[in-house]
Every structure is written in C-alpha cells, then in structure tokens.
C-alpha positions in Angstrom: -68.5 50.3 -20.0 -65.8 48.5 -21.6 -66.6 45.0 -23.1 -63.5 43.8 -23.9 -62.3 40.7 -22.5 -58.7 41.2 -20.6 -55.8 40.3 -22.5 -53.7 37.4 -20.3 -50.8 38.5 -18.9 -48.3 36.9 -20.5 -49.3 38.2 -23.9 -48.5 41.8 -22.2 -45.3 40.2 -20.6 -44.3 38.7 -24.1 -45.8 42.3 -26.0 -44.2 44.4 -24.0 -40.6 42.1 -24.3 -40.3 42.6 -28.1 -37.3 44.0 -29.1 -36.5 45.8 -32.4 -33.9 42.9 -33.8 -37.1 40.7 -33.1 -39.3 42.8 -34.9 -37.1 43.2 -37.7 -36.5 39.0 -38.0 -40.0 38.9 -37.7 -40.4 40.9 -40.9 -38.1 39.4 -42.5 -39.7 36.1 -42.3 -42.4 37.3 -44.5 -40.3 39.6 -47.0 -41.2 37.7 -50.1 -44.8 37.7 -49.4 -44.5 41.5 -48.6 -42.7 41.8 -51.9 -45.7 40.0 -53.8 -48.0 42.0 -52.7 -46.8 45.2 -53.4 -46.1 44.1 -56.6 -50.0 43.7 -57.2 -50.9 46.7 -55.6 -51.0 48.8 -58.9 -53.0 45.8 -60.6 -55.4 46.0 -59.0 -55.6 49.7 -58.8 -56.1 49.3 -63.0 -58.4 46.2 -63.4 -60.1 45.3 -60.1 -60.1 48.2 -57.6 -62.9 46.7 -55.4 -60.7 44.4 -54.6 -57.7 46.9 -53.2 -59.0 46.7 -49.9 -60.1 43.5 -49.1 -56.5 42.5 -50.4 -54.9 44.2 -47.9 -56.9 43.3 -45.2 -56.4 40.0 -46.0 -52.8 40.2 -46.2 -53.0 42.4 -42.6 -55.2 40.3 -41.1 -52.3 36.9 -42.7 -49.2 38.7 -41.1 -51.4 39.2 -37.6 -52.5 35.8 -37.2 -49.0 34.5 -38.0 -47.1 37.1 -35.0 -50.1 35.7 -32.5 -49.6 31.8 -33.5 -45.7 32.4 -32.6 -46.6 34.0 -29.2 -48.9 31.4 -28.2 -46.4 28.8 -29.4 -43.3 30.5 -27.4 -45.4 30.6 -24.7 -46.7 26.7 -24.4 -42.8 25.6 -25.1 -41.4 28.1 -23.1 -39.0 29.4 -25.1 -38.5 33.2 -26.3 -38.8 33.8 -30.3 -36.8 31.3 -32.4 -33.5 33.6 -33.9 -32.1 32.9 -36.9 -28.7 30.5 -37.1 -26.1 33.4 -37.0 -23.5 32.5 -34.4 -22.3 36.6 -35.0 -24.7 38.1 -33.5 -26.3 35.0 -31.4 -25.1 35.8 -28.0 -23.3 32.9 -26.2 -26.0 31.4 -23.6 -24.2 30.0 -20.0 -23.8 26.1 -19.8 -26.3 24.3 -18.0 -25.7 22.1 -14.8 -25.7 19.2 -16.4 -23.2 20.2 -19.4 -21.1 21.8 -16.2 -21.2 18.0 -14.5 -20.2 16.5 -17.8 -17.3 18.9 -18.4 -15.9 17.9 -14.7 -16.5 14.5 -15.3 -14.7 14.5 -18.2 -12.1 17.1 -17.0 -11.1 14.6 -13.5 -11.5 11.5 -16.1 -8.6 12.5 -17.8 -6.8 13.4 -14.9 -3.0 11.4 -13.3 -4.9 9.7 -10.1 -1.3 11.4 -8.1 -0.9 14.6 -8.6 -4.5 15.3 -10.5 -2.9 18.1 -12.0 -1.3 16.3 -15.3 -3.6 14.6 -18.2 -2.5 11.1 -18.0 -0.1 9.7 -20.0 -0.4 5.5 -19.1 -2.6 3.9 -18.2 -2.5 0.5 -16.5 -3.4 -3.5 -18.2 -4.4 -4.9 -14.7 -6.4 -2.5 -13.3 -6.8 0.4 -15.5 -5.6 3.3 -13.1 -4.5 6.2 -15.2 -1.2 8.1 -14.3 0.8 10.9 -15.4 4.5 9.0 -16.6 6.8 11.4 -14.2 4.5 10.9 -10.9 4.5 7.1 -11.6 7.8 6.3 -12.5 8.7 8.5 -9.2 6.3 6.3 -7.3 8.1 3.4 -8.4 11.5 4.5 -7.5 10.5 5.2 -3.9 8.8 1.9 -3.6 12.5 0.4 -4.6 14.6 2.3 -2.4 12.0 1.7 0.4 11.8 -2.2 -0.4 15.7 -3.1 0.9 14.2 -5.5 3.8 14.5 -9.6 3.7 11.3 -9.6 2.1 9.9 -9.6 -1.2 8.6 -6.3 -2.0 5.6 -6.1 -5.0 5.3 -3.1 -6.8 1.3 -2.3 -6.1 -0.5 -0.1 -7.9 -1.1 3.5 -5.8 -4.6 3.5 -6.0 -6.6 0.0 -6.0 -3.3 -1.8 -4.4 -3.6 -4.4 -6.9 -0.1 -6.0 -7.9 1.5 -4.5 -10.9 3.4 -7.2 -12.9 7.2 -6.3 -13.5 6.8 -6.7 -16.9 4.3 -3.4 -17.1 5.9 -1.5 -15.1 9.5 -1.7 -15.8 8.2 0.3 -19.0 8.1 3.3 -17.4 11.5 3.7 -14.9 15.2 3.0 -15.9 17.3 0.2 -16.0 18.9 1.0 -13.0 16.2 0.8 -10.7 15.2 -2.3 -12.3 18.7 -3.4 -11.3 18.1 -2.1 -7.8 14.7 -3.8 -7.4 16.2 -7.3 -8.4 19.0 -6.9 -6.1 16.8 -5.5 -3.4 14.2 -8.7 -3.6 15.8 -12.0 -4.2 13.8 -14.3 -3.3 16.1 -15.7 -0.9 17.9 -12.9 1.0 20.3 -14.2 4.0 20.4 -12.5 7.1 23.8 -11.5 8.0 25.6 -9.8 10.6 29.2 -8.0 10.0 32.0 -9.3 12.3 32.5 -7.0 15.4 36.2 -7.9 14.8 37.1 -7.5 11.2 33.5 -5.9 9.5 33.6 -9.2 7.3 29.7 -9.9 6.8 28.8 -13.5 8.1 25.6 -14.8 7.0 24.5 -18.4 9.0 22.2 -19.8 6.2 22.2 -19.5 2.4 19.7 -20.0 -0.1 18.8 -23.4 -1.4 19.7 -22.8 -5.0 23.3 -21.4 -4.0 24.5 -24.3 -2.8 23.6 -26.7 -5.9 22.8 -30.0 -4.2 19.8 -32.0 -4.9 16.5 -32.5 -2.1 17.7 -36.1 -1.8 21.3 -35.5 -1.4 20.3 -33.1 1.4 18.1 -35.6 3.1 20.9 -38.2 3.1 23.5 -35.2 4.8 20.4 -34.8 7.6 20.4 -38.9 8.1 24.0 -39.4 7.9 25.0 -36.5 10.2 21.6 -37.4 13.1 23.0 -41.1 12.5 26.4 -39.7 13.6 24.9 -37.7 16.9 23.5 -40.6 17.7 26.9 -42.2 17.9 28.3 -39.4 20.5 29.3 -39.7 23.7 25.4 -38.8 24.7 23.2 -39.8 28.1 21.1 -43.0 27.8 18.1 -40.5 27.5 19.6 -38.5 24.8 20.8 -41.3 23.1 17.1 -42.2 22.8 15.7 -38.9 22.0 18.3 -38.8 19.0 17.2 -42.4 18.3 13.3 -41.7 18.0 13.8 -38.6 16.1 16.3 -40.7 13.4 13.5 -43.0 13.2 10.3 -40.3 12.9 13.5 -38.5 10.0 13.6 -41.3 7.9 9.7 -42.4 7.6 8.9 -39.0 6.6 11.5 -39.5 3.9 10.2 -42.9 2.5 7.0 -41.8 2.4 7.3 -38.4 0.5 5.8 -36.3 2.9 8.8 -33.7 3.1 7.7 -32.7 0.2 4.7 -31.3 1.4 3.9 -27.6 1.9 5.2 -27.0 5.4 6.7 -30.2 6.1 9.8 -29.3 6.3 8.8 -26.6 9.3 7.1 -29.4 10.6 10.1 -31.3 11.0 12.7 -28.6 12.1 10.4 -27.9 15.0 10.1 -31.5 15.8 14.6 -32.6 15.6 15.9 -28.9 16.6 14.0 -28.5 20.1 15.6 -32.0 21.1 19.2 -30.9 19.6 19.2 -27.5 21.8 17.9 -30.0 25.0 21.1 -32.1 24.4 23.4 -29.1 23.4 22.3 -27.4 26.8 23.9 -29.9 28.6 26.9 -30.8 26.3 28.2 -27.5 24.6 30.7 -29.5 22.6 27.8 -30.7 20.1 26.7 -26.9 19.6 28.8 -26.9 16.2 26.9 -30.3 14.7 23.4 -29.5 16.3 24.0 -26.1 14.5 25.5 -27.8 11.3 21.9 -30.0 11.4 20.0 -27.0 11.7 21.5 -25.3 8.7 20.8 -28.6 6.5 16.9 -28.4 7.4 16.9 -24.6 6.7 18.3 -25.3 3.3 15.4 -27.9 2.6 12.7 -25.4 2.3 12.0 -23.9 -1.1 9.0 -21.8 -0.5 10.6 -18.0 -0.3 8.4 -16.5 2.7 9.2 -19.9 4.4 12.5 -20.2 4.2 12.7 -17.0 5.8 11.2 -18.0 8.9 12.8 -21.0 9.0 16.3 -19.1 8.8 15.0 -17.1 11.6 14.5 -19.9 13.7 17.6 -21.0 13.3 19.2 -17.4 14.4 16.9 -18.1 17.8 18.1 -21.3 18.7 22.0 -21.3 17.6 23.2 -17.7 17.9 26.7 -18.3 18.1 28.2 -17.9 14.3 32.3 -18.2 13.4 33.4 -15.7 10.8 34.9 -17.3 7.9 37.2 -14.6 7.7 39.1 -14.3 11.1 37.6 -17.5 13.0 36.2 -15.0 16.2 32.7 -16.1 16.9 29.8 -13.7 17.4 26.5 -13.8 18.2 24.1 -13.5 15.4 21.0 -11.9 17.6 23.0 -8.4 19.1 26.3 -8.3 16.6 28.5 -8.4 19.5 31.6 -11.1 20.4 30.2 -14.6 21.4 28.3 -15.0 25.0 27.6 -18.5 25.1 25.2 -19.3 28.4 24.2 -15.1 29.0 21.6 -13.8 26.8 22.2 -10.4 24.8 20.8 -8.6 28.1 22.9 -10.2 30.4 26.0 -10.0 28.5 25.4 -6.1 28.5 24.8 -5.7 32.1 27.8 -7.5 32.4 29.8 -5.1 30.2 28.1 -2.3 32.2 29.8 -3.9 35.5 32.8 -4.6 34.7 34.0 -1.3 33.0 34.3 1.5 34.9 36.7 3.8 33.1 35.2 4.6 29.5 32.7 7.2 30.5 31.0 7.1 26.6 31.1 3.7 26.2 29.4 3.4 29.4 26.4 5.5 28.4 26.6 3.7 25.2 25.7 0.4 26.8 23.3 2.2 29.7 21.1 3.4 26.1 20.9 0.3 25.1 19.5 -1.8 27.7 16.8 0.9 28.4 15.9 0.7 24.3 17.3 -2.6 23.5 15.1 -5.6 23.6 14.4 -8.6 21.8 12.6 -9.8 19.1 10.0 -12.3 20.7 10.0 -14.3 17.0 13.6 -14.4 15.8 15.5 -13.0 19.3 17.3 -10.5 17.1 17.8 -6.9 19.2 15.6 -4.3 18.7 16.2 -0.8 19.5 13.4 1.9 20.0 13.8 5.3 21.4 10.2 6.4 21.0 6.9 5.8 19.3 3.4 3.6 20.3 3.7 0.0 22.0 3.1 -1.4 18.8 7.1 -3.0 17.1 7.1 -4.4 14.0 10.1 -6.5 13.5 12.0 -5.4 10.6 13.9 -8.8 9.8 11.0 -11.2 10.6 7.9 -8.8 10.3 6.7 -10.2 13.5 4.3 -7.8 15.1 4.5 -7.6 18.8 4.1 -6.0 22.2 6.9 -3.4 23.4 6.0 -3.2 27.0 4.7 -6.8 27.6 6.1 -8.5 24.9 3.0 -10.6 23.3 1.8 -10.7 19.8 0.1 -7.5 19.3 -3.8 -8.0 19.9 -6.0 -4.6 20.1 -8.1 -6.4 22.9 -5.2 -6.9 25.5 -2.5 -4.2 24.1 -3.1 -0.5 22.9 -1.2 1.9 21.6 0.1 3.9 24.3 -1.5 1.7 26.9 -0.6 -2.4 27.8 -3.6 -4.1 29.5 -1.3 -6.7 30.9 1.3 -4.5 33.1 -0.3 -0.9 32.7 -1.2 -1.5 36.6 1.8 -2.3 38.0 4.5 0.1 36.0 4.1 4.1 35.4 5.2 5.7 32.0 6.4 9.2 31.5 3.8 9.7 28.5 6.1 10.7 25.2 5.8 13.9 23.3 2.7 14.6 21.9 0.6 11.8 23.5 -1.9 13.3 26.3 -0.7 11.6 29.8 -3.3 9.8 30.9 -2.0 9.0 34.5 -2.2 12.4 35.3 -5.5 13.2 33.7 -7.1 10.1 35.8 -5.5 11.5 39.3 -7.0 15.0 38.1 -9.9 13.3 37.7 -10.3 11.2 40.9 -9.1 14.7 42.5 -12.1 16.5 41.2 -14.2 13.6 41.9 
C-alpha cells in the first residue's frame, strides 16, 4: 500500500510543462552558487571528508526548495516562470483588449471627422472639431457656391453646426472664395428682376447704406411726401385715412419709438395697407404710394428685416419701370406690366388670345400647371415635382403646395394635404407608393 499523499495537479500540469530553455534559465539562476561549491568539493575531500556528503545534500536539498518556491509562486500569481529581459529570444505576446481599445481610440482620435481616412491637420478655436486641410477647405467652397440666395449664409462647422468665425476659416481656402463669399452675402442683397424687354436688371429697393441719407432725413421724405397725398384729389374717406395715418407717422417720430426693434415693420404694415386701399381705386397714385413704400423699406437696418420688408413691398406694388428703357414689368412673374390681373390671369389670358405659336403655347400651358405663387412675397414659383412641402427660395417662407398654408405637420403631409386631399385625386409621382389605389384595393378586399 502506497502512503504517499497525491501530488496536486497543477504541480503535474506545471512539472510536466517545463521546457528545456526553462530548465536551462533556471540553472543559470544559481550558476555562481554551483560554481562555489564545486570549488570546495576537493577541500573537503583533504580536511573534512565527513562533511562531503552532508554538503551536498544541503546544497541539493537548497536548489530543490528554491525550483518548488517558484512553482508555488507561478501558480498563486498566475503567471508561467519569470524569463529573463532578452527581447531576442522573448517571443512577442498578442495585445490585450484593453491595449486593442486604446490603440482605436487613439487611432479615430486623430482622425479628419470627413473623410476619417486622413490624420488631421486643423483643428478648430470654437469648437475643437479636427479636420484634414483638403476635405475642409472643399467643404468650405461648396458651402460658398451653395450660399448665392438673399440671405446671409454662415459658414458652420460640419460636425457640431456651430458657427465658424470668418476670421478662422478664411485660413484655410483662397482669396477667391473669400471674394465670392463676400459678394454672395452682403448683408443687404436687393431682389431684382431683368427687364423682359432689354435684360437690364431692375431692382425696386436698395439697401439703406447705398443711398447715404440720414434716419431723420428719411423720416422728413415719409412726412413730406404722406403730407402731399394728403393734398390729392382723394375721397373725403381717404382724405381721412391719409390724415389719421399722418398723425399716428409723426407721434411715433417725436417719441423715438421708430427706433425700436421692429418698429419700423410695425409701421409699414400700419400706412401701406391704407395706401394700396386708396391706389385700388385711383391708379394714378400707384407711382407715389409705391415711392412711400420704398422710403419705409429703406428705414429698416436690421439685415433679415429688411429683407422681409423688401418683400412686402414686391407683394403690394408689383409694377416696377426699368431705368433703362422706361417699359414697366411686374416684379412677381418677370413678365410686361398687368396692372388689375394677377400673374395667373395674365397667363390665361396670353393662353387665349394666341393661337398660332404652337411652343409658346405649351410654354405658357407648363406654367400655369407648375406655376404658383409665393403665399409670403407673391413671387412665382415653379415646381415640376417633389413632396407638398415649398420652401421659398427669395423669402424662405415655408408653405403648402396643394393648399397653400404655412406648412404645419398636423394639417399638411408630405405627399398628402389634410385640407383638400378629399375633394381632388393626385397621380402619385415616381417613387412614392399611390395611396388612392392601395385604399380602393383595400376597401375591395374588405
């Protein structure tokens, strides 16, 4: 019968793993105490040969507890035996998960947030966005040439769309896009329409630093010329609409309060609605009611404003001359002056009374079935195709295309009007499922 306890089994495992590199480091830990001791083997072979052989036990018995002690530690730390520092013959041990997150981290950290294929090369004050110098200064140019509308375009970072001042990143394009940007956003841009008879641009309003004449000087031109409208050959009723309207002009002007943020809107919308009443009955005081219109334009001096404003005016006095050949036009459709038809009925007109010029025919015939206005600024809008949903280019106005309204996501969708779905069928466009014919499936099946 054996009596010997059982050896665990990860002294076996760890045993049985040794390999002869292992075996020879382990040696070699103890060379100089090997070397010592062979040295005194022949002393005391001479002087004190009793003690031969407990010497080498001892020194057996040394180097047996020492291999044991580094099992048992390798096997409470979980490690294999400790190798020397030679990176020749160390072989190279895999990354661990977390050294593979840090290196990916660190790899997409130093990334262009564009193209993430370029180590960035800028990096921004405001926001700290990091970009490669080609994809940024490209991103810029397409955000000029894309930014030729009445408004004022910011350059916004591609990311975080937090607004880039000009001064960072005009660093990074040419001097001809920042050429093209100024020219592109003034902060007053006109709107204009080119002459149907000699392609002369005529804009109705200019900006309130072209013209060079003080806020007070401008109020006096709006009192003088209301004072002189008063005067006209007008209706006792007119006369007394002009009257109380003088008299609400100049208290706003003794107290200050045109100088107010929106005050000037404020008044336009309370003098121009009477003028177009009066004008409606006596075209001959179109041109001053449109001269008076022009003057309370050119009092605002907020930017975003002013463009609304100007667009106000385009609504209510359409009819422009061209400085350059005296034909009138109409501002809202670019065609010759229709003064008491709208832009519609002056096309249907056109439509009836030619008969001969086949293409010119069709021409019209388009544009009455993709023509329509703009329910903010009355300027024409063609679309051929696309979801209900218009935004005005000129104004920005968001609107309606099949009822007209503001756009609202409660009474409007985007291929569907809640006001006059009902009542009119569409021929669904190209691309978009039809959804009358999928509910008479439906009821069908039903």
């Amino acid at each position: 019968m054996d009596n010997t306890a059982p050896r665990p089994n990860w002294f076996i495992r760890k045993l049985d793993n040794i390999t002869g590199g292992q075996t020879k480091e382990l040696f070699a830990k103890f060379n100089i105490a090997n070397l010592l001791f062979c040295y005194c083997l022949p002393f005391f072979y001479v002087f004190y040969p009793a003690l031969l052989m407990p010497a080498i036990f001892l020194r057996s018995l040394s180097f047996f507890v020492g291999w044991v002690y580094k099992l048992i530690s390798a096997h409470h730390h979980n490690t294999d035996f400790p190798t020397r520092n030679n990176k020749r013959n160390k072989p190279t041990e895999p990354p661990s998960l977390v050294e593979d997150e840090r290196n990916n981290m660190y790899f997409w950290l130093q990334r262009c947030s564009i193209c993430l294929d370029q180590t960035f090369s800028l990096c921004l004050e405001s926001c700290r966005d990091q970009f490669c110098k080609d994809c940024f200064s490209r991103y810029i140019l397409e955000t000029v040439n894309q930014s030729w509308g009445l408004g004022v375009t910011r350059i916004k970072c591609p990311v975080c769309q937090e607004t880039i001042a000009q001064s960072e990143w005009s660093k990074y394009v040419s001097q001809d896009i920042i050429e093209k940007y100024n020219v592109y956003n003034q902060p007053y841009r006109p709107f204009s329409r080119y002459c149907s008879t000699c392609e002369h641009p005529v804009a109705p309003c200019q900006s309130p630093k072209s013209q060079g004449l003080s806020r007070e000087s401008r109020l006096e031109q709006i009192a003088h010329n209301l004072d002189l409208f008063s005067q006209s050959t007008l209706s006792p009723a007119s006369k007394l609409l002009i009257d109380e309207t003088l008299t609400s002009f100049l208290k706003s002007c003794q107290s200050g309060s045109t100088f107010r943020i929106g005050r000037v809107q404020e008044l336009y919308n309370q003098i121009i609605p009477v003028l177009c009443k009066i004008t409606l009955k006596q075209p001959t005081l179109y041109q001053a009611a449109s001269t008076l219109s022009k003057q309370l334009v050119a009092l605002e001096v907020i930017p975003e404003a002013w463009k609304q404003t100007q667009f106000w005016h385009v609504a209510n006095f359409p009819t422009e001359v061209c400085s350059n050949c005296n034909d009138s036009l109409c501002l809202q459709c670019g065609e010759g002056a229709h003064i008491g038809n709208s832009c519609l009925e002056n096309l249907k007109l056109k439509l009836k009374n030619n008969d001969s010029d086949t293409e010119l025919l069709s021409t019209i015939q388009w544009k009455l079935n993709h023509t329509r206005p703009c329910p903010n600024c009355s300027v024409m809008i063609n679309r051929d195709e696309g979801c209900n949903k218009v935004d005005c280019l000129l104004c920005g106005y968001r609107f309606c295309w099949r009822c007209g309204s503001g756009w609202s996501a409660k009474t409007c969708g985007f291929y569907q009007c809640g006001e006059n779905d009902t009542s009119e069928s569409t021929k669904a466009e190209l691309g978009v499922p039809d959804m009358h014919a999928i509910d008479a499936r439906r009821q069908i099946n039903t």
